[in-house]
N, C-alpha and C positions, 0 to 999 in steps of 0.2 A: 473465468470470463464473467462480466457483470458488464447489463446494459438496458437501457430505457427500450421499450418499442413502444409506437405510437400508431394507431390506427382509427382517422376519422373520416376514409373516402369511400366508406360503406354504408349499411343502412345502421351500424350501431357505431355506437362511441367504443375503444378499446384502446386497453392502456395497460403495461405488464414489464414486469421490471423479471428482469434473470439474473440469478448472483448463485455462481458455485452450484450450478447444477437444481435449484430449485425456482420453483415459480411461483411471480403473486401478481394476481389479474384482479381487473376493475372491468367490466360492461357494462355498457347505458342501450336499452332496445329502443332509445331515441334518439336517432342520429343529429335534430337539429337542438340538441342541451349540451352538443359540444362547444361551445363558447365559453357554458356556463360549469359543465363537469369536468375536465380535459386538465383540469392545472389542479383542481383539488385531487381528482385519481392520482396523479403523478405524484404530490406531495404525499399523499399518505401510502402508495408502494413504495414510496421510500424507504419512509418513517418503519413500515410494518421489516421491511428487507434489510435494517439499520445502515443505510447507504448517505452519504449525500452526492451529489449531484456531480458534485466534481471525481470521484471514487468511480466513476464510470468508465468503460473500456470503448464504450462510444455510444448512439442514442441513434437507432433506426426510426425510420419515418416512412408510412405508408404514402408514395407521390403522387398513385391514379394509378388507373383509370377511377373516376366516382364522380361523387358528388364535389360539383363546382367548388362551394362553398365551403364543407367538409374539409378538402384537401388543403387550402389557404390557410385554415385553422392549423390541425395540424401541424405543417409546414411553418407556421408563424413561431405557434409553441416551441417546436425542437430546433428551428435557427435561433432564438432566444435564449437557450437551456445552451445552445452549443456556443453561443457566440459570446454569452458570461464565464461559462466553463473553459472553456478552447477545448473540450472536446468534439470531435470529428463524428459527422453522420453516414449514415447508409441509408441511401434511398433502397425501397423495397415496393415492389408493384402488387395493387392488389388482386392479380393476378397468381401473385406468388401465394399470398396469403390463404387465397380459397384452394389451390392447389394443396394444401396441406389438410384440408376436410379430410381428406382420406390416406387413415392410415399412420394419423399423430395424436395424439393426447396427452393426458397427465396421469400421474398415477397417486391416489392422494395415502396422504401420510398416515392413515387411521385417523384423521379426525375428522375426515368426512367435510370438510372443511377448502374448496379448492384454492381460495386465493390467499390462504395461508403457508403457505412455503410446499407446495405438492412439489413431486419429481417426475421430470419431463422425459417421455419416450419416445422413439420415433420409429415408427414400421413402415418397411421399402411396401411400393407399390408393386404389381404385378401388371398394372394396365396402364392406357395412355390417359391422359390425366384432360377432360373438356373443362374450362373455368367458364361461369357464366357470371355477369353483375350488369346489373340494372344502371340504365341509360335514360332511363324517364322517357315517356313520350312513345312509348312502340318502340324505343332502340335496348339494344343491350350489348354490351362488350363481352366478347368469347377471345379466349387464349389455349391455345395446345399446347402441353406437356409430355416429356416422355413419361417413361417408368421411374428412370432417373429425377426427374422432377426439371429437366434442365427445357427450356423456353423452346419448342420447333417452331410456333408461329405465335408472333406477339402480339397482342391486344388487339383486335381494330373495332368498330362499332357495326351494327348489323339488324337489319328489323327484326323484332320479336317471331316475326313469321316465318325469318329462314331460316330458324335456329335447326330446324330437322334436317334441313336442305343443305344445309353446313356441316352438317356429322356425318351426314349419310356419301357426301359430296367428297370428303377426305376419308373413305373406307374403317372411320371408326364404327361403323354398324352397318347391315346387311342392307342393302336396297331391297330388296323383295318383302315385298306386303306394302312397303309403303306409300306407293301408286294409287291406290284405291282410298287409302285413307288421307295421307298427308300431303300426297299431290292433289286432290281435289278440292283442300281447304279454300283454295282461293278462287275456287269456282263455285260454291256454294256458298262463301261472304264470309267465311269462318274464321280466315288472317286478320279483320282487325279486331274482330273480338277477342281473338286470342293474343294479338298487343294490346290490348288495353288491360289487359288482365292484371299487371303490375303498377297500373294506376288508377283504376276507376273498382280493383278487388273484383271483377267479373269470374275469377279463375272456374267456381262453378258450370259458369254456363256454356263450357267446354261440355259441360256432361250432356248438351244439348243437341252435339251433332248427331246422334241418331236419327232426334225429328226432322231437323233442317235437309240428312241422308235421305228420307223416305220418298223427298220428291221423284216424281218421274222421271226426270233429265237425269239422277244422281244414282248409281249403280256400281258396284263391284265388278271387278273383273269374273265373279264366277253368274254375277246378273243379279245378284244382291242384293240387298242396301245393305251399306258400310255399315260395320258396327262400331262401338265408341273407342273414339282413336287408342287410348291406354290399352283397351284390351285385342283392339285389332292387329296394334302394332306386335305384339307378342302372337296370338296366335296363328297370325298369318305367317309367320318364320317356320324352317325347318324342322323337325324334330331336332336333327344332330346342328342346330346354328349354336346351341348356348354358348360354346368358347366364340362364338363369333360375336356374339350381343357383349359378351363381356370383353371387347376388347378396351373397350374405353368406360372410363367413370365418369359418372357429370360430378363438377363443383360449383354448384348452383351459391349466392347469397340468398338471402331470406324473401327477398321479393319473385327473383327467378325459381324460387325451388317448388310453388306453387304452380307455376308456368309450364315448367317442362314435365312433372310430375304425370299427366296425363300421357305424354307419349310413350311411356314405357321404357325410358331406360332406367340402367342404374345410377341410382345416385348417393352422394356422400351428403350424410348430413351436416350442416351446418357446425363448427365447433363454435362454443362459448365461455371455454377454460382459458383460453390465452396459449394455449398451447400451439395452433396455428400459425399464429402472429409470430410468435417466439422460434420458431422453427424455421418459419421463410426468413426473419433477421437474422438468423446464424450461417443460412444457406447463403443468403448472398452477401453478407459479410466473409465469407470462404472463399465465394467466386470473384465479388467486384473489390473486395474491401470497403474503407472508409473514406470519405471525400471531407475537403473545408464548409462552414455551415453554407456559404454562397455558390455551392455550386448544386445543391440538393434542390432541383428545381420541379414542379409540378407537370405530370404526367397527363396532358390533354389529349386525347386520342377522335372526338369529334368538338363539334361547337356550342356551345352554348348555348339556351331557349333565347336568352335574349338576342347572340350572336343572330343564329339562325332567322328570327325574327327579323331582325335589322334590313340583313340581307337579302327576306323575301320582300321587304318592302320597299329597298330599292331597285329589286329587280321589276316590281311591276308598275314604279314609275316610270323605267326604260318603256 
């Protein structure tokens, strides 16, 4: 098998060619020089995987949920690449992609060297699988996974504040303990500092609920004040809950892994081998196959700053 994967609806650029069982990846940890990086990474995984373009078995393409912009690129690239070639794409959601944080990698050849031909492994999960990706603005897009890695609830967008309220809410983690700390966030002002956290970098000042807790009105169920949500959330659980905390894994991207970091669950970290990428194109080349380049179309799950904008401002000249 040999094929292009394309991923620019995140916060990096990602580009990773697979030929016969090995891998050569390109990253950019700046997602807006995908205009200007996205067609040179391509040519030289080529070049380095002695491929041309047409030699290809197909050419996945990350559709969304992400960034606006990102995805069009992208999108633009591989209907380009597919529609010179007549080779056929696979849409792949990036959903799929953070799914694979946990549990995939590469294994590199002795040279220490990852984007030079490493060999790709893949390790089953043992738990349900949380994807989070940043929405800008206090939203983020969350997707459930099983073990299997197969979709149980697909993408939707959601404030940065209910992301605990949404885990705890579908039995991927214990409710108790979390009353005193992450249901009062929004009683002591603390939900939008902690959506702003993936825009304005505040994630720190999560470390402030203590003070914000000591108020009077602000109280634990044993009479209290809260102590800081990371470590409340933990030690307020059971002794015997550990298989219960581990029932789920978060697959946070690089902006959310800050974000949710403080409430204590687990999490997979971030991959930057290309191995991620390369694994959700196999998977859903397995499950959906390949489609004509006109029908790979982009993955919008909420609206747009400008959309949104639009909107509020014709609703308040009704």
């Amino acid at each position: 098998m040999k094929f292009l994967a394309i991923n620019t609806a995140g916060a990096a650029v990602e580009a990773a060619v697979y030929a016969d069982g090995k891998v050569f990846a390109r990253t950019d940890a700046e997602f807006k020089k995908a205009s200007s990086v996205l067609m040179p990474f391509i040519d030289a995984l080529l070049c380095e995987a002695l491929m041309l373009p047409s030699e290809l078995d197909f050419i996945a393409v990350v559709t969304g949920p992400g960034s606006f912009t990102g995805i069009r690129i992208g999108l633009t690239a591989a209907r380009a690449l597919a529609q010179f070639t007549g080779v056929r794409l696979v849409p792949v959601t990036y959903a799929e992609v953070l799914s694979y944080n946990e549990g995939s990698g590469v294994r590199d050849r002795g040279s220490g060297v990852r984007d030079q031909g490493s060999e790709i492994r893949d390790q089953a999960t043992a738990h349900k699988l949380i994807t989070l990706s940043d929405a800008s603005n206090g939203w983020a897009y969350v997707a459930v996974f099983d073990e299997s890695r197969n979709c149980i609830e697909l993408p939707v967008s959601i404030r940065c504040a209910q992301i605990a309220e949404f885990i705890v809410g579908r039995g991927l983690a214990p409710a108790v303990g979390l009353a005193p700390v992450v249901g009062l966030a929004p009683v002591v002002g603390l939900a939008p500092v902690v959506g702003l956290a993936p825009v304005v970098g505040l994630a720190p000042v999560v470390g402030l609920a203590p003070a914000v807790g000591c108020g009077p009105a602000v109280v634990g169920a044993d009479g209290n004040p809260p102590k800081p949500a990371g470590h409340a959330l933990s030690s307020a659980l059971p002794a015997n809950s550990d298989s219960h905390r581990d029932n789920a894994i978060i697959c946070p991207d690089a902006a959310m892994e800050k974000l949710v970091l403080p409430l204590g669950y687990p999490i997979a970290p971030q991959k930057t081998d290309g191995s991620a990428l390369i694994l959700a194109a196999i998977n859903a080349y397995k499950k959906r196959g390949a489609v004509d380049y006109c029908q790979a179309v982009p993955l919008y799950v909420r609206q747009s700053q400008a959309e949104e904008s639009f909107r509020l401002s014709v609703k308040s000249e009704k």
